[in-house]
N, C-alpha and C positions, 0 to 999 in steps of 0.2 A: 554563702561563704561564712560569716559569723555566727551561723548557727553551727556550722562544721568547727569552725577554732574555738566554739565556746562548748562544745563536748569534746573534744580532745582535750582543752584544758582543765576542764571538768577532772575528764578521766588521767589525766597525768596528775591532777592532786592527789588525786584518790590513790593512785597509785604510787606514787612517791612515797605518800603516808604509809603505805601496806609493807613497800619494802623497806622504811626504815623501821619498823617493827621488828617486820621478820630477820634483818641484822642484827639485833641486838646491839647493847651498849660496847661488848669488848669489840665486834667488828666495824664501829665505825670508826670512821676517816677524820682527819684532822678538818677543822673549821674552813671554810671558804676564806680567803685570806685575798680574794678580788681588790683588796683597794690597792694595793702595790701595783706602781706603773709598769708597762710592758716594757722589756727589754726592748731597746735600739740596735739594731745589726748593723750599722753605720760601720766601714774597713777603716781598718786601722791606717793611722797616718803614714806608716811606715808599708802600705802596700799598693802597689802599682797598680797605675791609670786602667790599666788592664782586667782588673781582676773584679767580676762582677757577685760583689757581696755587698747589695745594694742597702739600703736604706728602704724603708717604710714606703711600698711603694703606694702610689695616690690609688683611692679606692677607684675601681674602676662606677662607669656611670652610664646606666642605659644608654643608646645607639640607637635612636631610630631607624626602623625597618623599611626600607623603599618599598613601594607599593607592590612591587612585583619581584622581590627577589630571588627565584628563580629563573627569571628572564636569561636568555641569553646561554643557560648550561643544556648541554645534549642530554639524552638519558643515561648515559655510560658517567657523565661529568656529578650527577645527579645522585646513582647509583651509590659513586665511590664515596661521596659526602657519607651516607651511612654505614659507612666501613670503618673499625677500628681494625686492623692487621699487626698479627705477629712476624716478623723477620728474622731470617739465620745471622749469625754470624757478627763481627765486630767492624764490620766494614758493608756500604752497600752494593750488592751483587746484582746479578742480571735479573733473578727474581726482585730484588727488591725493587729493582728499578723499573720491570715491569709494573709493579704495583704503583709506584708511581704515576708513569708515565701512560701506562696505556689503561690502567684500569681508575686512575684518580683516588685514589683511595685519598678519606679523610683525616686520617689519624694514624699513627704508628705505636704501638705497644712496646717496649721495651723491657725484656726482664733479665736477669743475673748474668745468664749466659750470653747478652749483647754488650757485659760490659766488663773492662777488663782491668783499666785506670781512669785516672781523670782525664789524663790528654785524649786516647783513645776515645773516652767517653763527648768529647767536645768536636773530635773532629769526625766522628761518625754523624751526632745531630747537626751539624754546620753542614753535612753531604748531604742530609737526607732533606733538609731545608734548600739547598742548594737545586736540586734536583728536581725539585717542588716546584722552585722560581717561574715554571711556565705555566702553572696551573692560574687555575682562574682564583682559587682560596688557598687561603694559607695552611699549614699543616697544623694538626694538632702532635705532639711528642709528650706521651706519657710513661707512668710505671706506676707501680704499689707502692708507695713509699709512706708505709705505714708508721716506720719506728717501731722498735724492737728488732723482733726475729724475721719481718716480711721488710727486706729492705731491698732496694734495688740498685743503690748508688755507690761509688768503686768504695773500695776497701780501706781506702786511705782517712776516711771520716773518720771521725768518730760516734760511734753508733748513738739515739735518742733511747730514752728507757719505751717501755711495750707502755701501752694504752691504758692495760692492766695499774702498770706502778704510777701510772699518771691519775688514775680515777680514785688510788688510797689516797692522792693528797686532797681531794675532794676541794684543788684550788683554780679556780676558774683563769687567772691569770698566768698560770702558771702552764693549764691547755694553751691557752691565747698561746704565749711566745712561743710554745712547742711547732706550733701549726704556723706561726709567722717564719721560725728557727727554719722549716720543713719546705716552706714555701721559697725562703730566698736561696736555699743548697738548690734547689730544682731551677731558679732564675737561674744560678750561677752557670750553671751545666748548658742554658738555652734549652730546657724543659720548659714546659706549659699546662700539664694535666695535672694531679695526683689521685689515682681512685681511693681517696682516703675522706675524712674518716670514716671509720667504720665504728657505726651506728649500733649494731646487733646486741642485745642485750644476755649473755652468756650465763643464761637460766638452766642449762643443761650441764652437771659438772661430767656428763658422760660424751662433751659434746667434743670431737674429733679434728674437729677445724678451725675454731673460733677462739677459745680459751683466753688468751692474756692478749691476744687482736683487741678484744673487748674492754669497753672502760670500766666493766665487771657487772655483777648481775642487779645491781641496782637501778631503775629506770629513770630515777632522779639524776643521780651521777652520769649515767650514759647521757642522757641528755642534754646534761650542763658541760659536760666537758665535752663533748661530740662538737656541739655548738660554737665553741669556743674554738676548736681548733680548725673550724670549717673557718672560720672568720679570720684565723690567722693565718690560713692559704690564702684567702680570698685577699689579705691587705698587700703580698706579695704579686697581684696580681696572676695567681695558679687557679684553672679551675679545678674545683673541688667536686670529685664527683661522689656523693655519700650512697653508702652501700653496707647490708646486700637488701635492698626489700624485698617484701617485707618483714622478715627478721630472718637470720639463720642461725639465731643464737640457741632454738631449742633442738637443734638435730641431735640425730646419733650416726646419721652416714655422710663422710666426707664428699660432697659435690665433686669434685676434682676425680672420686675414685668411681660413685654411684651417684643414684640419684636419693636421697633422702626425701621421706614420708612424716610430714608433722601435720599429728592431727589436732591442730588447735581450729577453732572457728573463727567467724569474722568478731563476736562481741569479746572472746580472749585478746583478740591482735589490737582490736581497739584500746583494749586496757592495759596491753603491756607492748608487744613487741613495735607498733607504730605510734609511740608517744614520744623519741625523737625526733622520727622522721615528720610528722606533723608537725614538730616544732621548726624543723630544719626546714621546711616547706614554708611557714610563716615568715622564717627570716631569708627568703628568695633566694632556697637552694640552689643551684645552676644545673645540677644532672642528679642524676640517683641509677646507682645500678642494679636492677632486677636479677634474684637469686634464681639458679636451677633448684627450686624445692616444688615438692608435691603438697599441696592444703588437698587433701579431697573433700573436707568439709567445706571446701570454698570454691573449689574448681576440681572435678573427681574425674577427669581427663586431661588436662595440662598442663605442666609445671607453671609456676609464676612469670617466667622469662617467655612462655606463650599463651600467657594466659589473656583475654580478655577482660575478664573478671576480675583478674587482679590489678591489670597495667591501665582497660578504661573506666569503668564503671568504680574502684576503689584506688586508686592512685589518681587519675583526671580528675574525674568527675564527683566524687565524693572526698576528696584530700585535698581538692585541688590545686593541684601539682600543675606550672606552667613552663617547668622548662624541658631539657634533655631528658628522654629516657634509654637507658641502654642495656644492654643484656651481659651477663654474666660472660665469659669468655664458652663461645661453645664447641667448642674443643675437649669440653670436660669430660671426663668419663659419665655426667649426668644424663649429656644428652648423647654421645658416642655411642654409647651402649645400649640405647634406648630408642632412638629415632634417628632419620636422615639426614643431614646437617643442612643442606640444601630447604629440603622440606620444612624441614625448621624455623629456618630464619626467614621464608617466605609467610608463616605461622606467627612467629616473631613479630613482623610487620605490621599483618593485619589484625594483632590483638593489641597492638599500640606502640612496638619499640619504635625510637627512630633512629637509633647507631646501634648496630649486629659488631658483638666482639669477635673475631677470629683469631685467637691468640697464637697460635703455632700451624704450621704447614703450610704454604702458598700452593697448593693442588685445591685445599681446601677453601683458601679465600676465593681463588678463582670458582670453583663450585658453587658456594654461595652468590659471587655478585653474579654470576651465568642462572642460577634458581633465580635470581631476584629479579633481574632483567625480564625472563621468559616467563614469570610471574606478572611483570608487567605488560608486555607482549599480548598476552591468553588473557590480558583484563578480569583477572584475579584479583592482584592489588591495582586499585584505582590511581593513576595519573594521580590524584587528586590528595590522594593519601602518600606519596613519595615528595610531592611539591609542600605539602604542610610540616614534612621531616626538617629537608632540606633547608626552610624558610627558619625552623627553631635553630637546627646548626648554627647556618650563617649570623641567625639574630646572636648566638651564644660567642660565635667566632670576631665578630663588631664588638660585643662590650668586653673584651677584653683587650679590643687593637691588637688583634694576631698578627704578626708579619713574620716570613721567613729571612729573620735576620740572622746574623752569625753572632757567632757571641766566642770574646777572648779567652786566655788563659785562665784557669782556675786557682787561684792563693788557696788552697789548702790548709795550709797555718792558718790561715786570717779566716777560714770556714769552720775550723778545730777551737779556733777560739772563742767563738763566736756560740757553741756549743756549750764549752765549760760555762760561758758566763747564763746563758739559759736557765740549764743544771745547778747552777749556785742558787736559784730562785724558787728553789722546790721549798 
């Protein structure tokens, strides 16, 4: 393992160095200005007992793992743990509640269209927790909540700057409160995930998807300010899930629409696009989300979201990476277009993920956990390999004290302000 963190570090000098060359003096960013303390989110005096705009929450602290923690779940109970699921609508329905209820599902995804205001937004996740209450684990509730343009919280915020106008100020502090700012709006709401930050290093100015997502194309800056705002989720007690690996910042085709083709190698991804994530792995990532992209230089049969190659052998085992791993929403035109969704995430599995995204369709979640199941059934995937998933979950769902609790009314003022004073720190 030190020999691993001591060529990543290696190669993240080198590469730092290369691309503050190649920006030249008029494109650099202001000085790192990290000695300025982090903003306090502490609500104002003037706002009710109610309104959950918490304060600095206490870091969370490993959880030991009982010996057998799978003990005691069915395979259906088991199954649903590796399920993140999309849902219709602004209310939970009979599909959703299926999902729930008969299939277990782990997680719930939430995007634009599940949300409509704030109240709405608080009394849908208090249902969807609510509904949970008999399950054996607690729910996970997440979104994109990128800041900028990929946001997923009602309308009534006030929006963060993109990633992009975050990495010109090349201020380390100034990430931190962004990602703590980002973390406690997500508490307030009784959210728990963010699949944010995003790591990608946006070396492609041709590239379709990524652009000012990114903390821009320099791999220093990506990965000081990446870092930074992982850790200002993580004080809010949100997991943080960094993504997309291995990098999607050199595409030219949108994953959502196709599948994109980078032909970099494994000694290129070493030098540039995995020298956040490396870092973000030394400082006890919690998840990382695996991209639908093609390396054929590194795996000339399946994209990274099924790749072995990429997810065991170079993310486990040589990055050494110990927590979540999870797959891209597959739902995407990457993999739609190209392979069987079922098929897939049974693929998925046994080349390392252990939470399958299903972002939209419940025809389709259920196809997937029905592949997964009969997957297991036909001793495909080993017993053995669904109990080692389930065991990272639950370990991930313990250090943060997941419970499906309700959570009040949301002070919006006291959320808006809470914002400006952030923003005043640029």
């Amino acid at each position: 393992m030190n020999f691993i963190i001591s060529r990543y570090t290696k190669s993240m000098m080198c590469a730092a160095a290369l691309s503050f060359f190649l920006a030249g003096c008029a494109s650099s960013p202001k000085g790192n200005t990290s000695s300025s303390a982090p903003v306090s989110l502490a609500p104002s005096a003037s706002a009710p007992a109610t309104t959950p705009v918490p304060t600095a929450a206490p870091t969370p602290s490993p959880t030991p793992t009982p010996a057998n923690p799978t003990a005691g779940l069915s395979l259906d109970e088991k199954l649903g743990q590796m399920i993140l699921a999309g849902i219709d609508g602004y209310s939970v329905n009979a599909n959703t509640q299926a999902l729930i209820s008969t299939y277990h599902v782990g997680g719930i995804i939430l995007y634009k269209p599940n949300v409509k205001d704030s109240s709405q937004l608080v009394s849908l996740v208090n249902e969807l927790k609510q509904k949970n209450a008999k399950n054996k684990q607690p729910l996970w509730i997440g979104v994109d909540e990128e800041g900028g343009r990929v946001t997923r919280l009602p309308d009534e915020l006030q929006k963060t700057p993109t990633n992009q106008e975050i990495g010109k100020t090349n201020n380390k502090t100034y990430a931190y409160n962004i990602g703590n700012l980002l973390g406690s709006e997500l508490r307030a709401y009784g959210l728990n995930v963010d699949f944010a930050p995003v790591l990608d290093i946006n070396s492609n100015p041709k590239n379709p998807v990524i652009g000012d997502r990114s903390f821009g194309a320099n791999a220093a800056i990506v990965n000081a300010m990446g870092i930074q705002e992982m850790k200002g989720l993580r004080n809010q007690q949100i997991t943080s899930v960094v993504k997309h690996f291995p990098g999607h910042g050199d595409t030219s085709v949108d994953s959502h629409v196709g599948l994109p083709i980078v032909q970099n190698d494994l000694d290129r991804l070493r030098k540039l696009e995995l020298i956040p994530f490396a870092e973000a792995f030394k400082q006890d990532a919690d998840a990382v989300m695996v991209a639908h992209i093609l390396l054929p230089k590194v795996d000339g049969q399946n994209p990274a979201s099924m790749s072995k190659k990429i997810m065991t052998d170079l993310l486990r085992k040589e990055m050494g990476f110990q927590g979540v791993i999870m797959t891209d929403d597959m739902t995407m035109g990457a993999i739609e277009q190209n392979y069987d969704i079922g098929a897939s995430a049974v693929k998925s599995v046994l080349a390392g993920a252990n939470v399958i995204m299903v972002g939209h369709d419940y025809n389709k979640v259920v196809k997937v956990i029905e592949a997964l199941r009969q997957a297991v059934q036909d001793k495909r995937i080993p017993m053995e390999t669904v109990d080692q998933s389930v065991a990272r979950i639950q370990k991930l769902k313990q250090k943060y004290k997941l419970k499906d609790e309700r959570v009040g009314s949301v002070d919006v003022a006291a959320l808006n302000q809470a914002v400006k004073k952030v923003l005043s720190t640029k």
